[in-house]
C-alpha positions as CSV (number, residue, x, y, z in Angstrom):
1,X,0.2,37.4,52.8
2,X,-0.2,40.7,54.8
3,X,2.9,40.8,55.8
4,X,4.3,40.8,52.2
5,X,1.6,43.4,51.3
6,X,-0.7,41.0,48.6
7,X,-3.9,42.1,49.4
8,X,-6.5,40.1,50.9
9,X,-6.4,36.4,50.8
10,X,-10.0,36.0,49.6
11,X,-9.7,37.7,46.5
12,X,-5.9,37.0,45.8
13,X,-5.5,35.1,42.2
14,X,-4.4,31.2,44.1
15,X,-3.5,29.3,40.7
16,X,-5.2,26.7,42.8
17,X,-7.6,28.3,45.1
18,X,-7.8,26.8,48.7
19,X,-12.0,25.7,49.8
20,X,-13.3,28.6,51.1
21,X,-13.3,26.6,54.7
22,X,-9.7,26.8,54.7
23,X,-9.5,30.4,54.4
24,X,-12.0,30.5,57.2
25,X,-9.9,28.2,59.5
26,X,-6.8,29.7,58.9
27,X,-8.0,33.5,59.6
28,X,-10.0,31.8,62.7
29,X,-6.2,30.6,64.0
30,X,-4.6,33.5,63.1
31,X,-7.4,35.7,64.8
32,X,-7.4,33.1,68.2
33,X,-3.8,33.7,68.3
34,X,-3.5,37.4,68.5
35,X,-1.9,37.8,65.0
36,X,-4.8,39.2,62.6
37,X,-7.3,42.2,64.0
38,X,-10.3,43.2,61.6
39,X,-9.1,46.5,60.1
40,X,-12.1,48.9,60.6
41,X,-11.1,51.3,57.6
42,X,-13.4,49.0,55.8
43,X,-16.5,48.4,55.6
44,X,-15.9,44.4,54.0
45,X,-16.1,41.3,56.2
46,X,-12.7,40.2,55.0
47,X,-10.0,42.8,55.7
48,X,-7.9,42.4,58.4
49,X,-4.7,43.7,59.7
50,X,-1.5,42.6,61.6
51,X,-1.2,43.0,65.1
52,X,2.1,42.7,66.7
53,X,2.3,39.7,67.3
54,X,1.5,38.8,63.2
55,X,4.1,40.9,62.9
56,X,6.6,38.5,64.4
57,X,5.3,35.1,63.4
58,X,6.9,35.0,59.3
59,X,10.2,35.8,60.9
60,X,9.8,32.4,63.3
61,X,9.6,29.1,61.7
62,X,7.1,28.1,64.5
63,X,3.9,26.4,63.2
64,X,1.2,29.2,63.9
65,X,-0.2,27.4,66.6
66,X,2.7,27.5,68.7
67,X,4.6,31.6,67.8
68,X,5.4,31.9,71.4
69,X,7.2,28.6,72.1
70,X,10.7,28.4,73.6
């Protein structure tokens, strides 16, 4: 969702909102794996930014767990 510039994923308009743990788990992964850096222009919990590596992952079609398999 960064990557295409939608805003944050805790406020975007889900016609079927994911639980609130998902969100959680899937920033934790995303975090873990190098691709998501909190974005210190802001002064919320929730904003994050690519890092180079999130960059790269929508252009694989790796799961996220695995963006640097061969």
């Amino acid at each position: 969702m960064l990557s295409l510039n939608l805003g944050s994923v805790t406020s975007f308009p889900f016609i079927d909102r994911p639980q609130p743990k998902s969100i959680r788990d899937g920033i934790d992964i995303l975090r873990d794996l190098g691709a998501l850096t909190k974005d210190d222009d802001f002064d919320e919990a929730d904003h994050y930014k690519l890092t180079e590596v999130g960059r790269t992952m929508p252009s694989s079609l790796l799961i996220p767990e695995f963006p640097n398999a061969d």
